[in-house]
C-alpha positions as CSV (number, residue, x, y, z in Angstrom):
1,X,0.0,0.0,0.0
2,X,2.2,3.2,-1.0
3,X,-0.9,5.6,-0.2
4,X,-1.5,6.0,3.5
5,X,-4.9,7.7,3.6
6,X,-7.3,5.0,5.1
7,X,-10.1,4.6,2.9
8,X,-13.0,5.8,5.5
9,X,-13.0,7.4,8.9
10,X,-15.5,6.9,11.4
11,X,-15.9,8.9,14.8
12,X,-18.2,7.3,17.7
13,X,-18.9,9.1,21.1
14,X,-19.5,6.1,23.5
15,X,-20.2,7.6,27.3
16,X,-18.3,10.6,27.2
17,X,-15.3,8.9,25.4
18,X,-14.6,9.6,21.4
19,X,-13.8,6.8,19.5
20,X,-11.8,7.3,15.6
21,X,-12.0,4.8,13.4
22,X,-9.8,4.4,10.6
23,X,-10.4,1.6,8.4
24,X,-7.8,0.2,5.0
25,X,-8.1,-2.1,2.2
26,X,-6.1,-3.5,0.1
27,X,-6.9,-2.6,-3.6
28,X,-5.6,-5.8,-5.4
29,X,-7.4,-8.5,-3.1
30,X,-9.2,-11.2,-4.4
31,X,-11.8,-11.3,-1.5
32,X,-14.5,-8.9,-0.3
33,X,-15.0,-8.5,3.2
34,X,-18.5,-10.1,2.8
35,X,-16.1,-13.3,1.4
36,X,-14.2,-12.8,4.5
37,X,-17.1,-13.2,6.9
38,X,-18.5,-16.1,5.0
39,X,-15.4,-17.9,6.0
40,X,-15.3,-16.8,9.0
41,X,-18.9,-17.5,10.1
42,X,-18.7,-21.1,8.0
43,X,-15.8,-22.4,10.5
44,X,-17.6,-21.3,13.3
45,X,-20.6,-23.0,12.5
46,X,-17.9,-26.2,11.7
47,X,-16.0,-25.8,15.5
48,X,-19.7,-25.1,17.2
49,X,-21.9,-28.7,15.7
50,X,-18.9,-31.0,13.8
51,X,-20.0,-32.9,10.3
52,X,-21.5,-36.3,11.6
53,X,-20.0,-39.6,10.1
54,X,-22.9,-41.9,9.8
C-alpha cells in the first residue's frame, strides 16, 4: 500500500469517550469482506456442531 490515507473514517462518542476509526483495504485483493465473513462464520458453525459420520 504506497498511499496512507485510510479509505474511510468513522468517529463514535460512547459515554463521554470519542472513538476514531480508521479503516484500510487492500486494492488488489481477491476477497471482499463479505467473502471474509462467509469464511469466517462457516468455520464457526464447523467448531460449534462438527460434520457427523454416519
Amino acid at each position: 500500500m504506497a498511499d496512507n490515507k485510510p479509505a474511510t473514517v468513522m468517529e463514535k462518542k460512547v459515554k463521554g469517550t470519542t472513538y476514531v476509526v480508521s479503516s484500510f483495504f487492500n486494492t488488489a485483493a481477491k476477497e471482499t469482506i463479505f467473502d471474509k465473513l462467509q469464511h469466517i462464520a462457516e468455520r464457526d458453525v464447523d467448531v460449534v456442531s462438527p460434520k457427523r459420520k454416519y
